[in-house]
C-alpha positions as a printed NumPy array, in Angstrom:
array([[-105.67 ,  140.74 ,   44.151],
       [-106.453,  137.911,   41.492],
       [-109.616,  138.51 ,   39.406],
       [-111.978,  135.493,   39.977],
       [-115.344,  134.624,   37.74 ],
       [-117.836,  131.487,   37.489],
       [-115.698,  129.09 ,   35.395],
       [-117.297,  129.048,   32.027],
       [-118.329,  125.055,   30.782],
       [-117.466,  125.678,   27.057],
       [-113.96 ,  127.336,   28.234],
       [-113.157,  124.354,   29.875],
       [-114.085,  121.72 ,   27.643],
       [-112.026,  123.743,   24.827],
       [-109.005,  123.369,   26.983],
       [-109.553,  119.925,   27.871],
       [-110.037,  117.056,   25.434],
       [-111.258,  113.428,   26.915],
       [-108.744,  111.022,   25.517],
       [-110.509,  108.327,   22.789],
       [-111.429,  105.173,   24.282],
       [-109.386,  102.301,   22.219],
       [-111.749,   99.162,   22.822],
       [-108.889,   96.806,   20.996],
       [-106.345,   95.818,   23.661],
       [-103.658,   95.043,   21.631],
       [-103.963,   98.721,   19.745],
       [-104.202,   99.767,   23.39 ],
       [-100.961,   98.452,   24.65 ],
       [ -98.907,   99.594,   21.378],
       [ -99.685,  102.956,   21.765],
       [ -98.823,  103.128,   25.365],
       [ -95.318,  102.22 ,   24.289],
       [ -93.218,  104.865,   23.489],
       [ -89.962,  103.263,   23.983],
       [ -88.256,  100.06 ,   23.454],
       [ -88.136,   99.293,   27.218],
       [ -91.846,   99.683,   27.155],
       [ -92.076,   97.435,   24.523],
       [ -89.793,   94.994,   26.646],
       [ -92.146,   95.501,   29.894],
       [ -94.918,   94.416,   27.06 ],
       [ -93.338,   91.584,   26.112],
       [ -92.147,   90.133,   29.595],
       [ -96.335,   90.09 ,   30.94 ],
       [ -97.152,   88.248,   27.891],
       [ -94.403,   85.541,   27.345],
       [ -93.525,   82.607,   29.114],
       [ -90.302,   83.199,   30.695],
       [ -88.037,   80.687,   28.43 ],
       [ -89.123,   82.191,   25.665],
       [ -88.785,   85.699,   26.981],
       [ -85.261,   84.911,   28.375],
       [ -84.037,   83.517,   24.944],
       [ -84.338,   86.926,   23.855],
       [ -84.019,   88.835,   26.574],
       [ -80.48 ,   87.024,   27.776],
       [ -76.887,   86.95 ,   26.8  ],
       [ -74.002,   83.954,   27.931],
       [ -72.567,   83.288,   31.426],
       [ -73.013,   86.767,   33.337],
       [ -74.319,   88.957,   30.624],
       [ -71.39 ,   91.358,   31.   ],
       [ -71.209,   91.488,   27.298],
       [ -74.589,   92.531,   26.907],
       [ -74.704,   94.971,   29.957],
       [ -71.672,   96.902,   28.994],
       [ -73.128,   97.08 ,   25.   ],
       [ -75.868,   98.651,   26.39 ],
       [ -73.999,  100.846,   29.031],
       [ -71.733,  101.902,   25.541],
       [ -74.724,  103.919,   24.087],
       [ -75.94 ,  105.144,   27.302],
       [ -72.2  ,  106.457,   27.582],
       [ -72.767,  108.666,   25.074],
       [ -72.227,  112.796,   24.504],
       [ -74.265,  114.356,   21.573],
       [ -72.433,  117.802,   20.076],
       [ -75.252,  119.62 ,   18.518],
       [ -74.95 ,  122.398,   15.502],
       [ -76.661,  125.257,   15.391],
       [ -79.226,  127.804,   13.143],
       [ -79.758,  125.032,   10.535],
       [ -83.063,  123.898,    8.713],
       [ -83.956,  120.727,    9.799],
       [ -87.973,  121.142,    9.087],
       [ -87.077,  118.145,    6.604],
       [ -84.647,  115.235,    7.251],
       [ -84.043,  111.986,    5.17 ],
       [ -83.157,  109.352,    6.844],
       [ -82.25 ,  106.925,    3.721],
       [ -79.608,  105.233,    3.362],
       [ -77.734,  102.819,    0.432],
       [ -76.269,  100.199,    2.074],
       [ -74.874,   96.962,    0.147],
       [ -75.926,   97.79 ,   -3.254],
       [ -79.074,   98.611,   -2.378],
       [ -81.605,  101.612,   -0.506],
       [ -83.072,  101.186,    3.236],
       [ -85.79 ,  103.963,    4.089],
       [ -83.939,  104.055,    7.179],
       [ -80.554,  103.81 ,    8.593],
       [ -81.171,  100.36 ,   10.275],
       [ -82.591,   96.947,    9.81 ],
       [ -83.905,   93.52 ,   11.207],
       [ -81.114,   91.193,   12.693],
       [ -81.142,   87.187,   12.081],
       [ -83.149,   85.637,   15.084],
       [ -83.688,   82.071,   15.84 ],
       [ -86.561,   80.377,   17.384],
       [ -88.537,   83.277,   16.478],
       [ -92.013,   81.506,   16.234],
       [ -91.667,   80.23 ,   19.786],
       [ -91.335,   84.025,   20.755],
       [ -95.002,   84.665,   18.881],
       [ -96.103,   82.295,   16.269],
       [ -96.492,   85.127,   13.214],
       [ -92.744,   84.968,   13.473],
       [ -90.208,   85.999,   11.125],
       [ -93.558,   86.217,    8.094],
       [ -94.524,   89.648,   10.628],
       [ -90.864,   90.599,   10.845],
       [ -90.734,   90.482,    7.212],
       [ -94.013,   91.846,    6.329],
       [ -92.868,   94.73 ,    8.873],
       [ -89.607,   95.834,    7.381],
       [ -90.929,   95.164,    3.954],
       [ -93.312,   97.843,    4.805],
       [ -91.157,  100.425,    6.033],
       [ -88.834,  100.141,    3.205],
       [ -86.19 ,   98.515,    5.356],
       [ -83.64 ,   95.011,    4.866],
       [ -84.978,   91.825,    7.002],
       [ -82.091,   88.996,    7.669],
       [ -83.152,   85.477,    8.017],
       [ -81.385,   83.334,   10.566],
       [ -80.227,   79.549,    9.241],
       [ -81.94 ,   78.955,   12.515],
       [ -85.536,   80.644,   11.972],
       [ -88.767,   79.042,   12.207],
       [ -89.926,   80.388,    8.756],
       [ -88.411,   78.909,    5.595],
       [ -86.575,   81.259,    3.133],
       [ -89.151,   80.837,    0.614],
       [ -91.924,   81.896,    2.984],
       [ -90.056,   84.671,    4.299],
       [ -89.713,   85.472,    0.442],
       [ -93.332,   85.461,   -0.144],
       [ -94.281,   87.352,    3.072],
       [ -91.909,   90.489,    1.909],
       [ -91.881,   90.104,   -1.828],
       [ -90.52 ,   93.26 ,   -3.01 ],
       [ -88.578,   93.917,   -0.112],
       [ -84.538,   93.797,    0.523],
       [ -84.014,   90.116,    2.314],
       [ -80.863,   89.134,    3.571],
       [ -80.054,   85.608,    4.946],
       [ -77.897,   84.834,    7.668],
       [ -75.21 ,   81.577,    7.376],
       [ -73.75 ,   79.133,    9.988],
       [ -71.397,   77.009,    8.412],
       [ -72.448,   73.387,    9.633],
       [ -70.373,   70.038,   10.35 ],
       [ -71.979,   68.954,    7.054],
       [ -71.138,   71.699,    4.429],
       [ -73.473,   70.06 ,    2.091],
       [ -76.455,   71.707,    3.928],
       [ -74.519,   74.86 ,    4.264],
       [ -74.409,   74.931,    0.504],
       [ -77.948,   73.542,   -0.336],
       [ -78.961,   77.32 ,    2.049],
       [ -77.011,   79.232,    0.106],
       [ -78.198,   78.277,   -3.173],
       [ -81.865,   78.59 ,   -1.817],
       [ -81.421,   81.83 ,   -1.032],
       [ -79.673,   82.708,   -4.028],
       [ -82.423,   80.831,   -5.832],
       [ -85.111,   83.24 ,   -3.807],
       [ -83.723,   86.883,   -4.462],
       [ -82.041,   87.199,   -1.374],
       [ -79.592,   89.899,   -2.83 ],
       [ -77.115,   89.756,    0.661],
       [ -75.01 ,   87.036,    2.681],
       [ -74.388,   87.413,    6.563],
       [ -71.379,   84.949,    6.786],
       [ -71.385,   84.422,   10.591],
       [ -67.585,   84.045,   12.216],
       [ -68.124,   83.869,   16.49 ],
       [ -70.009,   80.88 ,   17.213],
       [ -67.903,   77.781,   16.683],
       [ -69.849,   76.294,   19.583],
       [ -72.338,   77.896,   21.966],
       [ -71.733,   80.079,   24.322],
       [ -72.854,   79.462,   27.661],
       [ -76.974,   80.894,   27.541],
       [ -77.414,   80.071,   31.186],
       [ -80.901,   81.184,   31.614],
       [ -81.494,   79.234,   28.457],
       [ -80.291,   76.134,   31.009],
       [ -82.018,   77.16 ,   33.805],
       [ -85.505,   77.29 ,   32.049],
       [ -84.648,   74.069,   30.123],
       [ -85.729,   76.086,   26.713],
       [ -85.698,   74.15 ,   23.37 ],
       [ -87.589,   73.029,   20.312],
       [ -90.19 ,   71.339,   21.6  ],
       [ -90.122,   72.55 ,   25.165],
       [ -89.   ,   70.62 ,   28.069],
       [ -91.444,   71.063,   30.529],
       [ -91.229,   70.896,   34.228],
       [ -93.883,   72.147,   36.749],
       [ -92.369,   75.752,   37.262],
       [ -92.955,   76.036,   33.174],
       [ -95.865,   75.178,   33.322],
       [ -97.327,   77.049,   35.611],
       [ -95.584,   80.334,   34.977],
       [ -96.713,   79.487,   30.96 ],
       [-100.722,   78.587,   32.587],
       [-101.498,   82.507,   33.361],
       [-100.612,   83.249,   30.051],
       [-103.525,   81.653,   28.174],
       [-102.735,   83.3  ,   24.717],
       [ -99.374,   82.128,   24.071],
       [-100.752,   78.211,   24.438],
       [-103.583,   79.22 ,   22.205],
       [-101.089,   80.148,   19.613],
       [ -98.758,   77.592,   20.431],
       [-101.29 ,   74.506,   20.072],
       [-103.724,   75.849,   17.494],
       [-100.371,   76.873,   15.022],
       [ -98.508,   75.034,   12.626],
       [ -95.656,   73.011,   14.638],
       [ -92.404,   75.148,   15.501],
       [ -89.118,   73.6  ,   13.365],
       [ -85.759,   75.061,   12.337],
       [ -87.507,   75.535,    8.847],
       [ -84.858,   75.103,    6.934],
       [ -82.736,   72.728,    8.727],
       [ -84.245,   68.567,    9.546],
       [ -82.819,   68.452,   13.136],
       [ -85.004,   70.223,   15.543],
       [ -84.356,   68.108,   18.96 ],
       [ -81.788,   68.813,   21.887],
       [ -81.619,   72.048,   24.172],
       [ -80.231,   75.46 ,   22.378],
       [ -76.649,   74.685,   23.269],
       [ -76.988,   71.064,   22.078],
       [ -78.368,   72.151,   18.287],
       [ -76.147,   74.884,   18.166],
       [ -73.428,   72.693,   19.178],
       [ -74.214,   69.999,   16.282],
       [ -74.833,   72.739,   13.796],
       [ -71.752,   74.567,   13.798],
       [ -67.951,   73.383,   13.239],
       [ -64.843,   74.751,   15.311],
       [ -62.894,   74.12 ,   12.187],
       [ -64.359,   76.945,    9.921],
       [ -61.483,   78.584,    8.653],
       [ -60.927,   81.053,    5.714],
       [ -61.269,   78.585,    3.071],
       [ -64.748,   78.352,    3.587],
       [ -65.231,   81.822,    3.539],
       [ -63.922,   81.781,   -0.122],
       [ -66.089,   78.266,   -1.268],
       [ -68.743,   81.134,    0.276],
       [ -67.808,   83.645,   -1.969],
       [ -67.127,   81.877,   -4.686],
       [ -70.823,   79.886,   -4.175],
       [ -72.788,   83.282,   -3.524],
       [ -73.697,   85.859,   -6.614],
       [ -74.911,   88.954,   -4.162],
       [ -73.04 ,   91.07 ,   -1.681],
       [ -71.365,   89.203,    1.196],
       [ -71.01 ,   90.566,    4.577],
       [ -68.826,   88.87 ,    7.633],
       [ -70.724,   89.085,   10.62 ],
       [ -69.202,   88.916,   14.278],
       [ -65.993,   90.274,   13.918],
       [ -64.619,   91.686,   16.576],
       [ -61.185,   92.988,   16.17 ],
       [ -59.526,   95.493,   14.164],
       [ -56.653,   93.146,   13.104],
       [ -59.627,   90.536,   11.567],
       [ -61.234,   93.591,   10.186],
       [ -58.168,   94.156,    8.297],
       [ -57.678,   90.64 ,    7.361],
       [ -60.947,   90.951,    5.782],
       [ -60.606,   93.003,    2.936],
       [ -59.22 ,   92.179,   -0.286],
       [ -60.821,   88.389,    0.579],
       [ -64.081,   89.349,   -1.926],
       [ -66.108,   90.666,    1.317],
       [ -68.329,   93.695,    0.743],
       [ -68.94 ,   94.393,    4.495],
       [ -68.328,   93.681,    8.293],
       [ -70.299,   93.868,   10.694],
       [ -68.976,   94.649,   14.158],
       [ -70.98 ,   91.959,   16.594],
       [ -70.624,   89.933,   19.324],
       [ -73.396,   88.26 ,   18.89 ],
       [ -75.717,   90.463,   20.871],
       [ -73.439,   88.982,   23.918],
       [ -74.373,   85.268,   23.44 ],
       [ -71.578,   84.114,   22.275],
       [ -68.432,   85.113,   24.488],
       [ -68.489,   86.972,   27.985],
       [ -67.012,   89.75 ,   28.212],
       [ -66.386,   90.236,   24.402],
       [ -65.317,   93.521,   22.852],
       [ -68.505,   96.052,   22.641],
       [ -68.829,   96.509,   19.117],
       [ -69.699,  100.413,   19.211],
       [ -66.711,  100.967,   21.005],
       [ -64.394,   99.365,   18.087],
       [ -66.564,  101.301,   15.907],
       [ -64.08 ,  104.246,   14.83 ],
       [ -60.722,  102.623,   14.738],
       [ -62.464,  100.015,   12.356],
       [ -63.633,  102.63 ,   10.015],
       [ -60.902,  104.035,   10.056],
       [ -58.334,  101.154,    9.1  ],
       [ -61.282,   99.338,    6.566],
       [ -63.981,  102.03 ,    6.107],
       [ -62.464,  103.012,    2.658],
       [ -62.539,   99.012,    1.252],
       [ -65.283,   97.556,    2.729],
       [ -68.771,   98.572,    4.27 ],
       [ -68.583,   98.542,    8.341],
       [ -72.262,   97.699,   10.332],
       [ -72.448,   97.591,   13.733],
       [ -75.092,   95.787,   16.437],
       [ -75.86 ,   94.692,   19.714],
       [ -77.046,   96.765,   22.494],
       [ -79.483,   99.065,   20.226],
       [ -82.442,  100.392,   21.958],
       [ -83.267,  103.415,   21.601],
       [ -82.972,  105.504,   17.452],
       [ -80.147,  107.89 ,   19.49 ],
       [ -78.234,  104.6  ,   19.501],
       [ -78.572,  103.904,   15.621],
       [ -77.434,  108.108,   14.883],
       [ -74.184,  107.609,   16.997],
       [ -73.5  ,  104.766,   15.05 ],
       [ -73.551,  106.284,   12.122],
       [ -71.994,  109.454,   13.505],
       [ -68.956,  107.01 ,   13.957],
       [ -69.196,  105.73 ,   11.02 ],
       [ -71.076,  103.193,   10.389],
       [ -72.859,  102.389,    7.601],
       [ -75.805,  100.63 ,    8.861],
       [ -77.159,   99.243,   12.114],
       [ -78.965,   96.129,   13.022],
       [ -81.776,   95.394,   15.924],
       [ -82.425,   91.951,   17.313],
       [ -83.741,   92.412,   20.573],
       [ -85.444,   95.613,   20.113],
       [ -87.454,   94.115,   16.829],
       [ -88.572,   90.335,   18.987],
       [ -90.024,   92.381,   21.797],
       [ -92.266,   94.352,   19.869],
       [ -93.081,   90.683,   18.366],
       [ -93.87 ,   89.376,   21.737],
       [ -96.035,   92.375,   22.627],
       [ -98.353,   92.435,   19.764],
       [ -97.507,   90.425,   16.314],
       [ -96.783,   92.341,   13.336],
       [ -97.652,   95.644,   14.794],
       [ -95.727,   94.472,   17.469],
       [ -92.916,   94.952,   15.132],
       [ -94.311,   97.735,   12.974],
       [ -94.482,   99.397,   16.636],
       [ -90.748,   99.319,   17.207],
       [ -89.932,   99.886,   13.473],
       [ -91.896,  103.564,   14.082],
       [ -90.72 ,  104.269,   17.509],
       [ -86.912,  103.911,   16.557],
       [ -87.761,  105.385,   13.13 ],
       [ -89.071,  108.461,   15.321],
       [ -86.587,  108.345,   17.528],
       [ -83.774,  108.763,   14.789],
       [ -85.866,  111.627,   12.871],
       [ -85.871,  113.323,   16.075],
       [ -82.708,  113.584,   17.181],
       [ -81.364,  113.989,   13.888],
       [ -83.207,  117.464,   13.942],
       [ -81.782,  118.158,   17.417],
       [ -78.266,  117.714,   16.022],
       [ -79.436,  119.836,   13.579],
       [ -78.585,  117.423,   10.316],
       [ -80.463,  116.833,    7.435],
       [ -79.645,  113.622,    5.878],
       [ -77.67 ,  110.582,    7.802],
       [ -74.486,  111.283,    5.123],
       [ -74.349,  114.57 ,    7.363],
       [ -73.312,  112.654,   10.692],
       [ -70.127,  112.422,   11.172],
       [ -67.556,  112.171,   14.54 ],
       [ -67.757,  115.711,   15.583],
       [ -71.344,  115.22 ,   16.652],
       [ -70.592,  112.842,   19.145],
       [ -68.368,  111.874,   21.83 ],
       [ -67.54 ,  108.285,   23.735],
       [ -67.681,  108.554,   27.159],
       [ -65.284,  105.669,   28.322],
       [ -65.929,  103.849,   31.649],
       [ -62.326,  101.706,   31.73 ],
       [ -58.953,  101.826,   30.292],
       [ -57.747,   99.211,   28.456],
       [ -54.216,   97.594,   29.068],
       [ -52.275,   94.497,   28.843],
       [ -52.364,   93.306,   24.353],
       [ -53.737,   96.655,   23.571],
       [ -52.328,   99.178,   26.241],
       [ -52.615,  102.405,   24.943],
       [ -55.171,  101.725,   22.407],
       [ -57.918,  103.324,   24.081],
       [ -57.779,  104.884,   27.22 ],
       [ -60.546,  106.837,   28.85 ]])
């Protein structure tokens, strides 16, 4: 027979704790996040859905994107055993310089129309957590604001060679100028892919608005408040702001870069220089002995080309034809700090988040972003400690395993099979 009794008040109330009331909505929506998803769920109730499909969307069918994504998903984690992990350091030196942790914030354009703080609270976040910030040549924040709003930080600054070089150079040396101690020299977009929700929602700088716009934008009172009562969105460091995405993209970059202006680049920039969206191993090889102090392994977060390589799955033959001569990154599909340890596990030497970093932007600001920066910071430390590792120089391939969905065959038959 069970013993019963009266239930005793103060026994209960020491078991049970009434969680604190937070009266500040946003504080209240950031802490029911505890994922990136959540963060994206966040995002989509309080954007207008050209903005939030900028972000959230890749070109044509979003294959590219969906099979990034699928990549990490895909993947087996090989545990040690009976090690001390009570302490793990996730620091990291990554071109010439120290990141508090093993990833950082990718180049994104348009980033005031997402929310109007912009790349200054994407700065001011990463600046905080000790960690690099890139600058796109199509932000909404000039490189000397971004400057001031993370001071003592790392920033990087992202480069799209243009039809007229002239302003390509005039960026460079601004940046230069600035402190920005690295160069993203950006290879895949000689004109733009195919965005076709971008299309669809007739999204550019300023907005074209029709009457589904408008109303879907009407129930979300907060974004026009920003919007109108803001300084006006421009490509802050570019003079043309008019046309649809595809149409500024289109006029800002040339189909005939070619590797001579990747060494005017080189020669032009006094800092580290990394080539960003490459997406072969036979380019990756190209690549080295040209002055270039890292790759990094993108396809554009899948806006560029459909059905482009995924970049984690290039990952180890890369590093292992170039990881000796030149520094190999990776992005595109990172969600979750799991994602950002297999990386590295693979060999990377640092990761980058685009996606992940503008939905915590569109859900709440700057702690919006400091709210992703600590969930994937978390994320890492803990499974870090489930692997059993104590620093990220500790990962290496035998902790992980790619689980393969497809064979490839026809150019590359036998290059990777499942």
């Amino acid at each position: 027979m069970v013993q019963r009794q009266v239930p005793n008040p103060a026994e209960i109330f020491e078991l049970m704790k009434f969680k604190k009331l937070e009266l500040n909505g946003k504080k209240r929506r950031l802490q029911s996040a505890l994922t990136i998803e959540d963060l994206r769920r966040i995002a989509k109730r309080r954007t207008p859905a050209a903005a939030f499909d900028y972000t959230d969307g890749a070109a044509e069918g979003e294959i590219s994107l969906a099979r990034a994504v699928q990549a990490f998903e895909d993947v087996e984690f090989h545990p040690a055993i009976l090690n001390d992990v009570s302490e793990v350091n996730t620091s990291t030196q990554v071109l010439g310089g120290s990141s508090a942790l093993p990833f950082g914030i990718a180049p994104t354009g348009f980033t005031r129309l997402m929310q109007t703080e912009g790349e200054v609270a994407g700065a001011g976040a990463a600046g905080a957590a000790g960690i690099p910030f890139t600058l796109s040549t199509l932000g909404t924040t000039s490189i000397e604001d971004v400057k001031a709003a993370n001071p003592h930080g790392r920033n990087w600054f992202q480069l799209y060679v243009m039809n007229q070089r002239e302003i390509s150079y005039g960026l460079v040396e601004r940046a230069a100028k600035a402190g920005y101690d690295s160069l993203f020299f950006t290879v895949d977009t000689p004109v733009a892919g195919a965005r076709l929700r971008d299309t669809r929602n007739g999204f550019s700088i300023p907005p074209q608005l029709s009457l589904g716009t408008i109303a879907n934008a009407s129930v979300r009172p907060w974004w026009w408040y920003d919007f109108l009562t803001t300084p006006g969105l421009e490509f802050a460091s570019l003079s043309e702001t008019g046309g649809t995405v595809g149409e500024l993209l289109n006029s800002a970059m040339d189909p005939t870069i070619n590797f001579d202006d990747l060494a005017e680049i080189r020669e032009m920039w006094p800092g580290k220089l990394a080539i960003k969206g490459v997406q072969t191993v036979e380019d990756a090889k190209k690549l080295t002995g040209l002055g270039v102090d890292a790759i990094l392994l993108s396809n554009h977060g899948g806006r560029q080309l459909d059905r482009a390589p995924v970049p984690f799955h290039l990952l180890p033959e890369v590093v292992r034809e170039v990881g000796q001569d030149v520094e190999v990154m990776v992005d595109t599909g990172i969600r979750n700090g799991a994602d950002v340890v297999a990386s590295l596990a693979l060999g990377a030497k640092f990761t980058l988040i685009g996606r992940a970093y503008l939905y915590g932007l569109m859900a709440g600001g700057r702690e919006g972003v400091d709210r992703t920066i600590e969930i994937l910071a978390d994320q890492v430390r803990r499974t870090m400690k489930l692997l059993q590792v104590r620093t990220v120089q500790e990962l290496n391939p035998s902790h992980v395993t790619q689980l393969v969905r497809f064979n490839r065959v026809g150019a590359r038959e036998g290059a990777f099979r499942a």
